[in-house]
MDTraj code that builds the backbone (N, CA, C; nanometers):
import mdtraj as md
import numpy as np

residues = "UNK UNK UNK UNK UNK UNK UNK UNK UNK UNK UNK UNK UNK UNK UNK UNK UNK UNK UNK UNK UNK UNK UNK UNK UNK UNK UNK UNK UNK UNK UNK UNK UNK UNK UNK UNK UNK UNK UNK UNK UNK UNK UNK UNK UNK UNK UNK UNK UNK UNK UNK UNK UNK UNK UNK UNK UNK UNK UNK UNK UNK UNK UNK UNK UNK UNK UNK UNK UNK UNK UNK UNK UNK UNK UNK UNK UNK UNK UNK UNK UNK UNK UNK UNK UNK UNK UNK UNK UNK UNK UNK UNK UNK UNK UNK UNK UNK UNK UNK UNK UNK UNK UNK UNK UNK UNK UNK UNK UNK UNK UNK UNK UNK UNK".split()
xyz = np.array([
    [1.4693, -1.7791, -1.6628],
    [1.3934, -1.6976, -1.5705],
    [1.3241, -1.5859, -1.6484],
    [1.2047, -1.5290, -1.5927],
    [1.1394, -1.4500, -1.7112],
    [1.1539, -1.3239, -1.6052],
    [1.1700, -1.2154, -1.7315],
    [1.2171, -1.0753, -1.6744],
    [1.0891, -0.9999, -1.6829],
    [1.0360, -0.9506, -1.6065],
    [0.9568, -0.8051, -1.6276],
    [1.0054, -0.6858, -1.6630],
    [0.9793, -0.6243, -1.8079],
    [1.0447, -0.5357, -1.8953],
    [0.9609, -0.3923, -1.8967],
    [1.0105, -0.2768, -1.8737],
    [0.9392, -0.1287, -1.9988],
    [1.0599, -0.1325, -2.0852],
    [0.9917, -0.1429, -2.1969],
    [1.0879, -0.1121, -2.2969],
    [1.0873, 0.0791, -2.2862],
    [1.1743, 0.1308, -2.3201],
    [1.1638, 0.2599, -2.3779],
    [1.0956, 0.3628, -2.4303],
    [1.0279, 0.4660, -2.5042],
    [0.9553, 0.4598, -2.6068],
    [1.1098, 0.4949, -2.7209],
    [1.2179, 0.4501, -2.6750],
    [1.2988, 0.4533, -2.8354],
    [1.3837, 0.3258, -2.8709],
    [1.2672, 0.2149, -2.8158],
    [1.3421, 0.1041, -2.8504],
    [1.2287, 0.0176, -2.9295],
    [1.2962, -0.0459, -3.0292],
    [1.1864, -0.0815, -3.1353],
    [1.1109, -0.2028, -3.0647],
    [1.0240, -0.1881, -3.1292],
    [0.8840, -0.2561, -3.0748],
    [0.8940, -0.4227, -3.1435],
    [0.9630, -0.4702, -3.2129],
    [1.0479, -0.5347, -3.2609],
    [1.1026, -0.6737, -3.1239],
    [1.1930, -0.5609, -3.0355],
    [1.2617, -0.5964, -2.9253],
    [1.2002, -0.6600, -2.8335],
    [1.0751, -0.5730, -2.7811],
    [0.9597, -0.6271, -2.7196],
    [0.8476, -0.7627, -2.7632],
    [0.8061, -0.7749, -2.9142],
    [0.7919, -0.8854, -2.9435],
    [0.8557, -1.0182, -2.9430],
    [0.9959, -0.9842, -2.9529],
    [1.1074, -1.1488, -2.9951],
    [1.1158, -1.1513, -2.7930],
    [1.1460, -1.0566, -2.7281],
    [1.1413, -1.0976, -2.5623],
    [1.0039, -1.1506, -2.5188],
    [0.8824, -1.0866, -2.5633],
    [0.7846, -1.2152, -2.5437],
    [0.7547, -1.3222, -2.6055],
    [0.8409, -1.3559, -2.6973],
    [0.8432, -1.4877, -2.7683],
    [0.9196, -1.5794, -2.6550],
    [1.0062, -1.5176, -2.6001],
    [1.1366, -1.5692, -2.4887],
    [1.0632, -1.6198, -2.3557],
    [0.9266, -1.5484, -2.3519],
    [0.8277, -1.5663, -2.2578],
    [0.8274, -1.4794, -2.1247],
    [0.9811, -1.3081, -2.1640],
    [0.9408, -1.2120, -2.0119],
    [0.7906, -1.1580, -2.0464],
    [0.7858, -1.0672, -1.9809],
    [0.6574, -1.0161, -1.9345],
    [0.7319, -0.8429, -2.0263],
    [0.6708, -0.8023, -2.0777],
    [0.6628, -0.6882, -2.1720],
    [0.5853, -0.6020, -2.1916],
    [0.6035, -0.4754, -2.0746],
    [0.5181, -0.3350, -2.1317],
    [0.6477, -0.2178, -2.2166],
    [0.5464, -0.1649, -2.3190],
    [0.6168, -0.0708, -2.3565],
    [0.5867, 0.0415, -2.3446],
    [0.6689, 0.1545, -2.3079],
    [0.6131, 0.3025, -2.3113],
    [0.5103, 0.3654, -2.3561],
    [0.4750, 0.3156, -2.5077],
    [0.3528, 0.3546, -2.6021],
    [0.2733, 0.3466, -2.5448],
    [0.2105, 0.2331, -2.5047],
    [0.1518, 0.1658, -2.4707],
    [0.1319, 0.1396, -2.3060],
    [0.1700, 0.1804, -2.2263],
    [0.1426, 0.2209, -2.1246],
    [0.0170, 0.3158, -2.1211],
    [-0.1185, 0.3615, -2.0443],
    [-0.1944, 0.4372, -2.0441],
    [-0.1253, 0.5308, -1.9663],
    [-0.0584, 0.4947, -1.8311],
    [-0.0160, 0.6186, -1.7276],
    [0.0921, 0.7017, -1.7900],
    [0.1956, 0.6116, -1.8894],
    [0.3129, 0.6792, -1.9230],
    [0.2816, 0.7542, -2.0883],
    [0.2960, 0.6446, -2.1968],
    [0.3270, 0.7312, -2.3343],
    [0.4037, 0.7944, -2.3722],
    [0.4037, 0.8117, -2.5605],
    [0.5252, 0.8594, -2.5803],
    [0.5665, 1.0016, -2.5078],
    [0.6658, 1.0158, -2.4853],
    [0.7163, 1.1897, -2.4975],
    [0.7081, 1.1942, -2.3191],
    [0.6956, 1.1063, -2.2043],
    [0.6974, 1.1089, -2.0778],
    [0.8386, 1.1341, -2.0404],
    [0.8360, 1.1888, -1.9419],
    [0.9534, 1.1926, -1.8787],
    [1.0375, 1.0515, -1.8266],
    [1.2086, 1.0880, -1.8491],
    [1.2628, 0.9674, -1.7769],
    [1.2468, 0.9435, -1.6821],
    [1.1995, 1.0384, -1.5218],
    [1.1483, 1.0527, -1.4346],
    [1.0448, 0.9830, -1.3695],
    [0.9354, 0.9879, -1.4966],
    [0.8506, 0.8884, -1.4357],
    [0.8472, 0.7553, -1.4936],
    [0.9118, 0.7565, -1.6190],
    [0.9566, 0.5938, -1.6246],
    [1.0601, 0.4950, -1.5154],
    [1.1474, 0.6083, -1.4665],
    [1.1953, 0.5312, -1.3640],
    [1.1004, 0.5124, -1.2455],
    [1.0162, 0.6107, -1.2025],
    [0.9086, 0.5760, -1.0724],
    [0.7901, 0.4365, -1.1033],
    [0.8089, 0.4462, -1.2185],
    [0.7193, 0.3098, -1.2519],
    [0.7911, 0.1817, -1.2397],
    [0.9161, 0.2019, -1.2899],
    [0.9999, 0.0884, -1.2893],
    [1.0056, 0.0371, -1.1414],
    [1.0020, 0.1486, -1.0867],
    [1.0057, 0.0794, -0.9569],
    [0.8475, 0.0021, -0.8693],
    [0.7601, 0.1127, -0.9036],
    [0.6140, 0.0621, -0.8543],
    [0.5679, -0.0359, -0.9412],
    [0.5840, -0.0975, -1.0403],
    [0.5892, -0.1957, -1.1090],
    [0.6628, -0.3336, -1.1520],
    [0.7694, -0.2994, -1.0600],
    [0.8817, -0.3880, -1.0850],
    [0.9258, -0.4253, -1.1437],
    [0.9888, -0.3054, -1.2775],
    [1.0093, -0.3481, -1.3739],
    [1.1624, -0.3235, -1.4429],
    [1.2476, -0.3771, -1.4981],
    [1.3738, -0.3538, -1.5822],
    [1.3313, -0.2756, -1.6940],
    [1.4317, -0.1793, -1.6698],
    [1.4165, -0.0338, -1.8082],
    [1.4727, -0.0565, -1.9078],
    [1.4482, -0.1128, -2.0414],
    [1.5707, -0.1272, -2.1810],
    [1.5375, -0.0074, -2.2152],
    [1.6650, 0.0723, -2.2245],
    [1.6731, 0.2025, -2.3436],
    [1.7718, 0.2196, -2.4132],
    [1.8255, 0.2931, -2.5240],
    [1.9191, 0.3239, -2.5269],
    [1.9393, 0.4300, -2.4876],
    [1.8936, 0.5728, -2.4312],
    [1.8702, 0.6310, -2.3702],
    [1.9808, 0.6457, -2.2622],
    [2.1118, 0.6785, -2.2538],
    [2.2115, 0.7332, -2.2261],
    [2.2050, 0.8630, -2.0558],
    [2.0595, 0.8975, -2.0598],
    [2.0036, 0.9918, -1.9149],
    [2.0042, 0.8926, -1.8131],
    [1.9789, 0.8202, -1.8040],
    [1.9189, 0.6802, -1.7194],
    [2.0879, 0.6343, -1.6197],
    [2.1726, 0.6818, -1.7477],
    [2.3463, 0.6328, -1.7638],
    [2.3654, 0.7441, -1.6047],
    [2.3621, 0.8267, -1.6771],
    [2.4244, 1.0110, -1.6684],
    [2.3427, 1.0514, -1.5589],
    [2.1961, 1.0822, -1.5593],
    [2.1093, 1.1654, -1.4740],
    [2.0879, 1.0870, -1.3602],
    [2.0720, 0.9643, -1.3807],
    [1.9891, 0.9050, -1.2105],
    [2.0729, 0.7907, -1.1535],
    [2.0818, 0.7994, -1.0405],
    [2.1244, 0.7118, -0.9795],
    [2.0440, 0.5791, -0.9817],
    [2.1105, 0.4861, -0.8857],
    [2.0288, 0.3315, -0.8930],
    [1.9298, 0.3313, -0.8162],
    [1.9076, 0.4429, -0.7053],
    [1.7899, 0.4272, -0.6523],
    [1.6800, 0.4535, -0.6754],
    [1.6946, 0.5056, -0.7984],
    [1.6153, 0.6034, -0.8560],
    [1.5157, 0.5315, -0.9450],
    [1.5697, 0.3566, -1.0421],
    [1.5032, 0.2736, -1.0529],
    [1.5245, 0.1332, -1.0701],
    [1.4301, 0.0573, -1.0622],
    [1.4510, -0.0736, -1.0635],
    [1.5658, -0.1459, -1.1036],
    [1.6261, -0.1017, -1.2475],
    [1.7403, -0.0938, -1.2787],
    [1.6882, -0.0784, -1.4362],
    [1.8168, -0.0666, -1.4827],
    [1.8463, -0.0250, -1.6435],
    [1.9403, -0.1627, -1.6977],
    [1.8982, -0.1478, -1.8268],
    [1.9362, -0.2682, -1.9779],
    [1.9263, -0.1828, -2.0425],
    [2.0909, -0.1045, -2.0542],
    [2.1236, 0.0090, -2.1306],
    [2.1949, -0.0535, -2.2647],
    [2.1429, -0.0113, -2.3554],
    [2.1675, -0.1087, -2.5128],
    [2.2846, 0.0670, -2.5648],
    [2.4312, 0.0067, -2.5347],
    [2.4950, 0.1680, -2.6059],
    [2.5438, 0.1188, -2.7295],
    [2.4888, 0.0086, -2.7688],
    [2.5744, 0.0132, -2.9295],
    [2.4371, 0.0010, -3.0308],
    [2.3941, 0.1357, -3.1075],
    [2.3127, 0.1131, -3.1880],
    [2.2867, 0.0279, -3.3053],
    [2.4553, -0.0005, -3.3685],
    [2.4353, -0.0713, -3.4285],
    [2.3542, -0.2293, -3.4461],
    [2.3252, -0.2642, -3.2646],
    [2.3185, -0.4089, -3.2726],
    [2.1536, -0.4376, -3.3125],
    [2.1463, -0.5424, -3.3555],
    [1.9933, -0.5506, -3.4362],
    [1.8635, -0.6023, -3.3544],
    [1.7601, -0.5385, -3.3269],
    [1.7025, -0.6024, -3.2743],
    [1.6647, -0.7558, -3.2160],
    [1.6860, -0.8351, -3.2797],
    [1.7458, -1.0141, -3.2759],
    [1.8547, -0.9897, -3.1636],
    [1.9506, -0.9332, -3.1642],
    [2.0564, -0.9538, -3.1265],
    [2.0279, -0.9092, -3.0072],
    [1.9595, -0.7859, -2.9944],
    [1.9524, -0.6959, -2.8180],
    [1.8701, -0.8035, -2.7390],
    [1.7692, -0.8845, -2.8298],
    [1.6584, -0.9622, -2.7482],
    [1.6888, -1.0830, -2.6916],
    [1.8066, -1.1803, -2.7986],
    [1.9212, -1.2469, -2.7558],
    [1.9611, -1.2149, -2.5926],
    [2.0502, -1.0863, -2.6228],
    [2.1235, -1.0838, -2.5222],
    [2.0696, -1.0402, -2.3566],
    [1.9727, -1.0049, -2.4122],
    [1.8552, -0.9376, -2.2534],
    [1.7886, -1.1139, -2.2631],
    [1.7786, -1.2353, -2.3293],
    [1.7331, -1.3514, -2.2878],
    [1.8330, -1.4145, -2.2107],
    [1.9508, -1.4116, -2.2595],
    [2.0881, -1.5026, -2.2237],
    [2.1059, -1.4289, -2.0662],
    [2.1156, -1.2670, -2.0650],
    [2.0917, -1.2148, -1.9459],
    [2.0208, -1.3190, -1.8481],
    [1.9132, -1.3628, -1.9012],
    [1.7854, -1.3884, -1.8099],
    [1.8436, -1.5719, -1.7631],
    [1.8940, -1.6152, -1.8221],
    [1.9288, -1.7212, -1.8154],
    [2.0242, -1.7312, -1.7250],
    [2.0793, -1.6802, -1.6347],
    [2.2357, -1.6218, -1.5787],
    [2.1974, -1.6005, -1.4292],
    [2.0615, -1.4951, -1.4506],
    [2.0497, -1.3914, -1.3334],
    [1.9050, -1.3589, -1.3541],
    [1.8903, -1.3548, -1.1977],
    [1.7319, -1.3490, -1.1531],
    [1.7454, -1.1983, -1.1888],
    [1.5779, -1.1673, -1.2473],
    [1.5761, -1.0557, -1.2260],
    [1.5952, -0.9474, -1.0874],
    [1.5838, -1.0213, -0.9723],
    [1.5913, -0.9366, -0.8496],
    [1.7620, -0.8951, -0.8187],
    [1.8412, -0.9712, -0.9360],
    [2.0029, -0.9991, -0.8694],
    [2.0099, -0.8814, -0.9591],
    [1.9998, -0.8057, -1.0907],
    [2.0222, -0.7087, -1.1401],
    [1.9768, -0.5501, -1.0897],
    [2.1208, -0.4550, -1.0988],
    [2.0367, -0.3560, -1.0043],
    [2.1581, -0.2768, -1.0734],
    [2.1466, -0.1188, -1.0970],
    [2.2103, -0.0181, -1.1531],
    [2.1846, -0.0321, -1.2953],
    [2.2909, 0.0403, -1.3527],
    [2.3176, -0.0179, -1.5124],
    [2.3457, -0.1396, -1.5796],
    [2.2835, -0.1932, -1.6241],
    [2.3642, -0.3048, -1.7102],
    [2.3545, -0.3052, -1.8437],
    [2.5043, -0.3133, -1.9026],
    [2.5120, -0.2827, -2.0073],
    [2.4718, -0.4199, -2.1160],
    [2.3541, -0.3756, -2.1742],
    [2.3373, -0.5131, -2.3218],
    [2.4095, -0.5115, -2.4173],
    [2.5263, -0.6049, -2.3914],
    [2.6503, -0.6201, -2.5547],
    [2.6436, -0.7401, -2.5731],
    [2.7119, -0.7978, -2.6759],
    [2.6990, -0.8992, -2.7639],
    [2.8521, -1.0070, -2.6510],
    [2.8923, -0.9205, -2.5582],
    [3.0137, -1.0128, -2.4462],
    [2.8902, -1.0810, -2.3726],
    [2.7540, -1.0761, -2.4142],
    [2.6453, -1.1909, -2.3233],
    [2.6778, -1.2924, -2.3863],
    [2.6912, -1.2807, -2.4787],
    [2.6656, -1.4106, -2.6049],
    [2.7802, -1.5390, -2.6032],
])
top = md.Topology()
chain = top.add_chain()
for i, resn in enumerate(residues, 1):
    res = top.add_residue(resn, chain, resSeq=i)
    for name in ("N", "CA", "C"):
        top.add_atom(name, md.element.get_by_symbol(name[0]), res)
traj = md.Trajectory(xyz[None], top)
């Protein structure tokens, strides 16, 4: 199933290429005209929602500051160590599992997808 993604602006751009290799649909923060770097989490979550889109960050506020209504949902990556390959892996295997409409709050991206 293909996911509609914002990546972050602190998630490598990396992540976003190997997930459109996977064939989701991929905007990134940068690269957004309305959003860009240095935007608030605020309005990345209001987009997520008017856009319909799943938030990857590692970005820990998303965790902490907002509730689920607040956006579409989150693909919260908390282990930095894991390598880009690996996060894009596991947000695909995600996709393979579960419609994007069935995901909603936090979900955490670990290597227990795999």
């Amino acid at each position: 199933m293909v996911y509609r993604l914002l990546c972050d602006e602190n998630v490598e751009h990396e992540i976003g290429f190997r997930l459109e290799n996977y064939g989701h649909d991929i905007e990134h923060v940068d690269f957004v005209q309305s959003l860009g770097k240095g935007i608030s989490d605020g309005r990345i979550a209001e987009y997520s929602i008017s856009e319909n889109r799943l938030i990857v960050t590692y970005d820990d506020d998303f965790v902490i500051d907002f509730d689920g209504d607040s956006y579409q949902a989150v693909l919260y990556i908390p282990d930095l160590s894991l390598s880009p390959a690996t996060v894009a892996d596991v947000i695909h295997e995600m996709s393979v599992y579960y419609e994007q409409s069935e995901i909603s709050g936090v979900e955490s991206v670990t290597t227990e997808w795999l």
